[in-house]
Z-matrix of the N, CA and C atoms (Angstrom, degrees):
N
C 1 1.444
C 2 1.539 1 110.48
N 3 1.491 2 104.13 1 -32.11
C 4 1.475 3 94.46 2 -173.94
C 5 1.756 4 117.80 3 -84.40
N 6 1.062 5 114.61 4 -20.47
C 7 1.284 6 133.41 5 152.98
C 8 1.532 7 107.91 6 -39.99
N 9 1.025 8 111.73 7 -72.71
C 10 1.989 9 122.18 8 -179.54
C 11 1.365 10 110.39 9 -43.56
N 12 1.408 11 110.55 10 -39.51
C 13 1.660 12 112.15 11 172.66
C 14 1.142 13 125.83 12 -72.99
N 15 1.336 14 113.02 13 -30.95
C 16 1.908 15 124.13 14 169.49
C 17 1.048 16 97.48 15 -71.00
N 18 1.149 17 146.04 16 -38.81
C 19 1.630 18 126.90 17 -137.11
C 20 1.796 19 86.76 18 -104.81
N 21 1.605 20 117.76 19 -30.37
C 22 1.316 21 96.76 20 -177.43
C 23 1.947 22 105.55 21 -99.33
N 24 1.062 23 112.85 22 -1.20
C 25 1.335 24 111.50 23 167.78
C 26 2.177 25 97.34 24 -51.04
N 27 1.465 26 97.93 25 -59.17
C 28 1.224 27 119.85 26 -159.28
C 29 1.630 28 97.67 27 -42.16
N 30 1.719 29 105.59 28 -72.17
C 31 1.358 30 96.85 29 155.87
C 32 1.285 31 164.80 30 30.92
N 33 1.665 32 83.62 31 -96.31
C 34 1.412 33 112.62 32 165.06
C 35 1.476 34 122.85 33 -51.02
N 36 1.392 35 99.55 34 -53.99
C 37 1.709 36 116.63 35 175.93
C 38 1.193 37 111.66 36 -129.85
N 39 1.209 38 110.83 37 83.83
C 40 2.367 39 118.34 38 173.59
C 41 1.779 40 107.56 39 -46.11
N 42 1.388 41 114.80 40 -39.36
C 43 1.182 42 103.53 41 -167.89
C 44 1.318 43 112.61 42 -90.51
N 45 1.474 44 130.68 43 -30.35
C 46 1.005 45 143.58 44 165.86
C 47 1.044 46 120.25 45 -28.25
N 48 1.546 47 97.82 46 -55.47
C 49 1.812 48 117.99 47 -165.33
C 50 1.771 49 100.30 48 -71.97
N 51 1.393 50 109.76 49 -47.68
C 52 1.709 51 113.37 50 174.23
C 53 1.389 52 101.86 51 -52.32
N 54 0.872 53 118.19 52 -60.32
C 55 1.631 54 120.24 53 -170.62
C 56 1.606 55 111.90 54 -49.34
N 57 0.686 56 118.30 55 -52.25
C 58 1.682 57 146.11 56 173.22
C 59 1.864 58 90.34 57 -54.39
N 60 0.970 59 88.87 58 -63.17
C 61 2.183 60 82.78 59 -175.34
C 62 1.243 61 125.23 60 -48.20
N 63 1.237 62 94.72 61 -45.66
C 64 1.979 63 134.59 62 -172.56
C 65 1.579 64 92.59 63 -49.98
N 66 1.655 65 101.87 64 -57.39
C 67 1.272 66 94.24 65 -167.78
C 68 1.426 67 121.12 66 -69.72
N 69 1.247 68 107.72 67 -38.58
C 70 1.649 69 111.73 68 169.80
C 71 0.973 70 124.56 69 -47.90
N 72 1.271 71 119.60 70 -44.60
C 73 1.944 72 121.89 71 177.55
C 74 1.522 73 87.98 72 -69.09
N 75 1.034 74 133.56 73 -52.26
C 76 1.787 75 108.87 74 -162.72
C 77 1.369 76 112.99 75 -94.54
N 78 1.307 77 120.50 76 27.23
C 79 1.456 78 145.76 77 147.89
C 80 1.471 79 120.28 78 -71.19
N 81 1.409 80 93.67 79 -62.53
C 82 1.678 81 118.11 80 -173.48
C 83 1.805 82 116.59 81 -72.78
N 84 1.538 83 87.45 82 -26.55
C 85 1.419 84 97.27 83 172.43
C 86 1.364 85 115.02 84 -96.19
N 87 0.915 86 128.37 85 -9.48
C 88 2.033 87 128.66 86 172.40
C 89 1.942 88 89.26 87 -80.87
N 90 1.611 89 108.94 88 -53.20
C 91 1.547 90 81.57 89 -164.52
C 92 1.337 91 107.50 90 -63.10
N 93 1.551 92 142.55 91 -26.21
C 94 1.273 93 127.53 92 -163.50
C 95 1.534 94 107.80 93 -75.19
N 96 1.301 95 104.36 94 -17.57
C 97 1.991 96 95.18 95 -171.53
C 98 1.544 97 91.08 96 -103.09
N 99 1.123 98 127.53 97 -25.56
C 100 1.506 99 109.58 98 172.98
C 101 2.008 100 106.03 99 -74.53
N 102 1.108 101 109.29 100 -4.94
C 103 1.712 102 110.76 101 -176.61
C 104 1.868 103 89.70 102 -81.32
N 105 1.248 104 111.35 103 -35.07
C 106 1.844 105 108.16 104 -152.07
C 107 2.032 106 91.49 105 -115.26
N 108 1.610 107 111.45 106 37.10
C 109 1.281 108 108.76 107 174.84
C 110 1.439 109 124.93 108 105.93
N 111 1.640 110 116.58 109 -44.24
C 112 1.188 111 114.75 110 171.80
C 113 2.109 112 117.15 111 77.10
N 114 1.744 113 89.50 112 15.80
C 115 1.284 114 82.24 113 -177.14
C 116 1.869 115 87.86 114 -152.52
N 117 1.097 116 122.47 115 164.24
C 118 1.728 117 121.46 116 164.62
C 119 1.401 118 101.56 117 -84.08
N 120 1.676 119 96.73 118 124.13
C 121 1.446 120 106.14 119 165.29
C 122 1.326 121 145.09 120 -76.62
N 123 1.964 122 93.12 121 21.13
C 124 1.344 123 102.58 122 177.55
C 125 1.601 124 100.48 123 -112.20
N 126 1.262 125 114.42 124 -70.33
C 127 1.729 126 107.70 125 173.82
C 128 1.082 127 129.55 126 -96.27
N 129 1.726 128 124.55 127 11.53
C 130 0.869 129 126.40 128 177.04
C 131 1.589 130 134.52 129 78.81
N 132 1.415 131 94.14 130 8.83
C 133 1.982 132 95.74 131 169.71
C 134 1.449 133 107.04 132 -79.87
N 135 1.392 134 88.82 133 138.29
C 136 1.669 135 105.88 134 -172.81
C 137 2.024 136 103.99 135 -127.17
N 138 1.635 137 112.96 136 30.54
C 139 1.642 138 99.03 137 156.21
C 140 1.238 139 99.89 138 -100.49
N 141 1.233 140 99.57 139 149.08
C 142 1.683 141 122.66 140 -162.31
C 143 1.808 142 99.16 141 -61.94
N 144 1.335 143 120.30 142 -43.52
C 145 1.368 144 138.89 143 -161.00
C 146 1.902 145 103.30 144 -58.31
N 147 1.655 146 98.44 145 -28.59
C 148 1.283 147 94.19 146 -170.95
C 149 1.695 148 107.90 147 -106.21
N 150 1.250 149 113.59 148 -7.84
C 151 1.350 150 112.44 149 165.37
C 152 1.325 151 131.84 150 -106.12
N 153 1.735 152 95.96 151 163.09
C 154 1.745 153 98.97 152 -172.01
C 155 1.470 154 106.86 153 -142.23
N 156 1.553 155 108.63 154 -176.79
C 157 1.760 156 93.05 155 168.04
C 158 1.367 157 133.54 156 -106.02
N 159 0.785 158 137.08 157 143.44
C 160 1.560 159 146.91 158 -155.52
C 161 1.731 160 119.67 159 -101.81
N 162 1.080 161 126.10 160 89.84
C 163 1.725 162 133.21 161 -169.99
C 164 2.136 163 72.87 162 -68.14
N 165 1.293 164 117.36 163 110.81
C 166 1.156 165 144.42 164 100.27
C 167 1.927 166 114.13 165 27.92
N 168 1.208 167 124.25 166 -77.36
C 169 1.259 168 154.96 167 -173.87
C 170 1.411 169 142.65 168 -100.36
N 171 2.116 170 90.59 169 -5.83
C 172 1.504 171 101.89 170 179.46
C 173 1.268 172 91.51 171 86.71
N 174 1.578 173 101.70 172 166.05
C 175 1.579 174 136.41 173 164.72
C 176 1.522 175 86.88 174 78.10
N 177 1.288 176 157.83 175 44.93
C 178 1.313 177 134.71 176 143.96
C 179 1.341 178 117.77 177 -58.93
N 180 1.064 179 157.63 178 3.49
C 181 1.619 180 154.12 179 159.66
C 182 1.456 181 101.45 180 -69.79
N 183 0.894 182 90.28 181 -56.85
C 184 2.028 183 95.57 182 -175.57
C 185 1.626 184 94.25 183 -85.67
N 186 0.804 185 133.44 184 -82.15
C 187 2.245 186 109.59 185 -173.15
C 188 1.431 187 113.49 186 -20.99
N 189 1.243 188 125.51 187 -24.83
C 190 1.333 189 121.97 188 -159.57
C 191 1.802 190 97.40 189 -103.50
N 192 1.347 191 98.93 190 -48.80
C 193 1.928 192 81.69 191 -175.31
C 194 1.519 193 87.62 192 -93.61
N 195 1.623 194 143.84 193 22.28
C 196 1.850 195 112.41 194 139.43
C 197 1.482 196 108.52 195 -65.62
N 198 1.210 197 115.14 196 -45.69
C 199 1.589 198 107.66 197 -145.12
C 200 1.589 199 88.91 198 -116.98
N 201 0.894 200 152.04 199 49.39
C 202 1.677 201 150.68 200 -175.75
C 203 1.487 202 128.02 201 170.40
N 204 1.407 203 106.97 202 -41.10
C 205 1.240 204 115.36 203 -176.03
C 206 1.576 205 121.37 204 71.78
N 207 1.098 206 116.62 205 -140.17
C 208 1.880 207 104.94 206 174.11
C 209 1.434 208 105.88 207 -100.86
N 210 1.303 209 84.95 208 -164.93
C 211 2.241 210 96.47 209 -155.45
C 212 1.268 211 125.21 210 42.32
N 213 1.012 212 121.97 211 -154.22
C 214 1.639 213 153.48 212 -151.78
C 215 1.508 214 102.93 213 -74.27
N 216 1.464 215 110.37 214 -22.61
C 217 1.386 216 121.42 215 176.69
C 218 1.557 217 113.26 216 -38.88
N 219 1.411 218 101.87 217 -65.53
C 220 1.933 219 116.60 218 175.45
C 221 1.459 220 110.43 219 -32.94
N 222 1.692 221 111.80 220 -47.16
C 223 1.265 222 105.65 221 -177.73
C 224 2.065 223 123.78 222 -74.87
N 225 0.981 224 96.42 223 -12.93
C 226 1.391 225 117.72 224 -175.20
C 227 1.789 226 105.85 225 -80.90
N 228 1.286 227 103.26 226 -51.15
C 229 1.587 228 112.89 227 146.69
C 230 1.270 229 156.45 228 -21.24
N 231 1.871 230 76.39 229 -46.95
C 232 1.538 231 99.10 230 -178.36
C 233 1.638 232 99.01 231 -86.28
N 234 0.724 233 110.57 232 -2.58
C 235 2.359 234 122.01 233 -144.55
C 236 1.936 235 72.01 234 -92.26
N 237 1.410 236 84.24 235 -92.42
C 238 1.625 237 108.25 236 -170.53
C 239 1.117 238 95.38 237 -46.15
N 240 1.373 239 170.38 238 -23.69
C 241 1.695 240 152.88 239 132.73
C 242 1.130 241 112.46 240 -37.87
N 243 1.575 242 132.32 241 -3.73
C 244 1.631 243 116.24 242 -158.90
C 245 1.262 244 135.58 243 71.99
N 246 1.625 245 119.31 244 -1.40
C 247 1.516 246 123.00 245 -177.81
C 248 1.664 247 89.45 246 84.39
N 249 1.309 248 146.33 247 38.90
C 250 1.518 249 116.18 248 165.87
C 251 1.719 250 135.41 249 -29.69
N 252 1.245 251 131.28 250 80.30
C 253 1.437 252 141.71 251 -165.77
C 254 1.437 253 107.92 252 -54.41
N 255 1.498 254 123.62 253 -20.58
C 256 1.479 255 118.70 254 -159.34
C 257 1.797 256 104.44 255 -90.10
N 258 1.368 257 103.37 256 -27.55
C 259 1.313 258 98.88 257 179.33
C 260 1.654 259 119.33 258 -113.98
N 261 1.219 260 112.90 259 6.51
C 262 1.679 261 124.82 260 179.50
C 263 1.410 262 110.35 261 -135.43
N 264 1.603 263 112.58 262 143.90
C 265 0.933 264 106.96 263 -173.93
C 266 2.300 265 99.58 264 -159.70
N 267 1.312 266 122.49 265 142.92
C 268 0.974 267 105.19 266 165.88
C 269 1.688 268 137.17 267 -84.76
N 270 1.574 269 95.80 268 123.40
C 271 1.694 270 88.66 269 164.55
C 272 2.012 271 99.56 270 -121.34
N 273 1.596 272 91.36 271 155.56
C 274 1.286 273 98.77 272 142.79
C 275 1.815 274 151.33 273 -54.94
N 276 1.028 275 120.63 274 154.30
C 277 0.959 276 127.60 275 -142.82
C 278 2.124 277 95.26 276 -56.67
N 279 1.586 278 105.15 277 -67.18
C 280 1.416 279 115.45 278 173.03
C 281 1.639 280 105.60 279 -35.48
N 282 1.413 281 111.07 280 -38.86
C 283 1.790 282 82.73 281 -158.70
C 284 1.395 283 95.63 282 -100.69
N 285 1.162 284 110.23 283 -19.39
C 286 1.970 285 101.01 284 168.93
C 287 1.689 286 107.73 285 -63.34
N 288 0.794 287 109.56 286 -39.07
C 289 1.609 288 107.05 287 169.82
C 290 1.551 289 116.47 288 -67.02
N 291 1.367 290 119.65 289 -33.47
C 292 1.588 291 109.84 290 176.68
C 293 1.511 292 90.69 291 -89.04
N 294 1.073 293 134.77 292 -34.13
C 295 2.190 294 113.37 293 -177.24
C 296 1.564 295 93.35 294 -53.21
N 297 1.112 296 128.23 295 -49.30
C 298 1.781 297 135.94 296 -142.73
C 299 1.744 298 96.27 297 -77.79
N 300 1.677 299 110.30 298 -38.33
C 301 1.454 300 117.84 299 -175.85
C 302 1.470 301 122.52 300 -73.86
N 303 1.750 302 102.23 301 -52.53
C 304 1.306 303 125.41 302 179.92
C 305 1.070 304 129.41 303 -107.02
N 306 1.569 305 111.01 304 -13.53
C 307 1.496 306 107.42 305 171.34
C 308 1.888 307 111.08 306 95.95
N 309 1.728 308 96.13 307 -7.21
C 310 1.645 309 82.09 308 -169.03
C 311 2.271 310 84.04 309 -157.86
N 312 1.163 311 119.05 310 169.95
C 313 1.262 312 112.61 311 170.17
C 314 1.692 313 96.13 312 -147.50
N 315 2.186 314 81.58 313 138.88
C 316 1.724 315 103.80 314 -174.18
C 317 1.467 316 124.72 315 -22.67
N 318 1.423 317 94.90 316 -34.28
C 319 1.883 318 108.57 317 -138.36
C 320 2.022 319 91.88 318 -95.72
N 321 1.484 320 128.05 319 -8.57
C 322 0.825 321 120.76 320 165.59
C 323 1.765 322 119.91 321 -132.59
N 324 1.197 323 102.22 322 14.57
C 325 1.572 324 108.06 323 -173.99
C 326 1.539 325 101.96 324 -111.30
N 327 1.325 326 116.80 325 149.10
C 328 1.520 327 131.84 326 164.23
C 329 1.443 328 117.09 327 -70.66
N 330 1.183 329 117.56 328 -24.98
C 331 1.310 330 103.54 329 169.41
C 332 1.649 331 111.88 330 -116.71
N 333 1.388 332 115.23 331 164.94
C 334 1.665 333 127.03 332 -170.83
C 335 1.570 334 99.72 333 -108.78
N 336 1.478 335 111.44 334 -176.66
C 337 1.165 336 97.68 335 163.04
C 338 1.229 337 121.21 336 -109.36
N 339 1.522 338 107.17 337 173.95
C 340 1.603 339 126.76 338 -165.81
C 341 1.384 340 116.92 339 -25.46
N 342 1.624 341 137.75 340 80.12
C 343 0.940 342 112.30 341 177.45
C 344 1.857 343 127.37 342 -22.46
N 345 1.190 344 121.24 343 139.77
C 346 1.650 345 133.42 344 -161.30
C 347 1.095 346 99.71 345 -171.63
N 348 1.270 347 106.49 346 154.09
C 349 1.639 348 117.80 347 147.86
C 350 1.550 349 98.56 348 -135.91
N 351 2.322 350 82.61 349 168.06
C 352 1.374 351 83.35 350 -167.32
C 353 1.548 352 130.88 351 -80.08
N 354 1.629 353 99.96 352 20.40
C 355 1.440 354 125.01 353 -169.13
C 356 1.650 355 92.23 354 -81.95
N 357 1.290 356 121.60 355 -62.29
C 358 1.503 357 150.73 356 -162.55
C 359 1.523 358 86.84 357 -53.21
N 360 1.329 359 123.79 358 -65.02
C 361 1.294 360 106.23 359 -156.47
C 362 1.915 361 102.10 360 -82.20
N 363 1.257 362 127.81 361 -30.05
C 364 1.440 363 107.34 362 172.01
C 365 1.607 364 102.75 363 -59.38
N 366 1.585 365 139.46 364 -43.69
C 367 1.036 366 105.18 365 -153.97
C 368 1.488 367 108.82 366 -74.52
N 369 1.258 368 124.11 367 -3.39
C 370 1.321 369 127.43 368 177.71
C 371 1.566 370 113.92 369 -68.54
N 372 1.228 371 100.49 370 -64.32
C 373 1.299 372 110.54 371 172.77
C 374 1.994 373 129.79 372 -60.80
N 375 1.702 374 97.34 373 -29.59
C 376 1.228 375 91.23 374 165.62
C 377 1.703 376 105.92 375 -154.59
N 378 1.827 377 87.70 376 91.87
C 379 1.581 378 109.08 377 176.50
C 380 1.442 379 118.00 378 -65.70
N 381 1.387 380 96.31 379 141.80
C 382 1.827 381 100.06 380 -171.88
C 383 1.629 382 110.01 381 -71.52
């Protein structure tokens, strides 16, 4: 029954109900990055827009649809786990993308990458 009432609340008002969701995921998601710091623990940006959470150990695609699946779920996860600190952690968007690419990010590693240009690598890839 209580199902029948959500679904026609929803109904009633489509945008309402989005609006209403919207807010929950970016509810659920401020407390989890304010639980793990509220800032990237690599360079330190702290607007919410540019951060996310970081599996620690790799494999976040698969941690997230074992135990959550998609959306807001992961963060709800994280709640009802207690915030586990040993294996999550926040970075921003850039340096979660260079750990995931390179294995290491600029802003706290001694080395950069391979000097290149983007001449060097087409002619490699497509020799005259």
């Amino acid at each position: 029954k209580l199902i029948a009432q959500q679904e026609a609340r929803r109904r009633a008002d489509p945008q309402g109900h989005r609006a209403k969701k919207r807010q929950g995921t970016r509810n659920i998601r401020r407390l989890v990055i304010d639980a793990y710091g509220g800032r990237c623990k690599c360079c330190g940006e702290d607007r919410i827009e540019f951060l996310a959470i970081d599996h620690v150990n790799g494999n976040g695609r698969q941690h997230r649809l074992k135990v959550s699946g998609k959306g807001n779920r992961f963060y709800r996860w994280l709640k009802k786990n207690g915030f586990p600190k040993d294996e999550f952690r926040v970075l921003c968007h850039n340096c979660n993308q260079s750990f995931g690419l390179y294995g290491y990010c600029p802003h706290s590693s001694p080395t950069s990458f391979p000097p290149t240009t983007v001449q060097d690598d087409y002619d490699e890839y497509f020799p005259l």
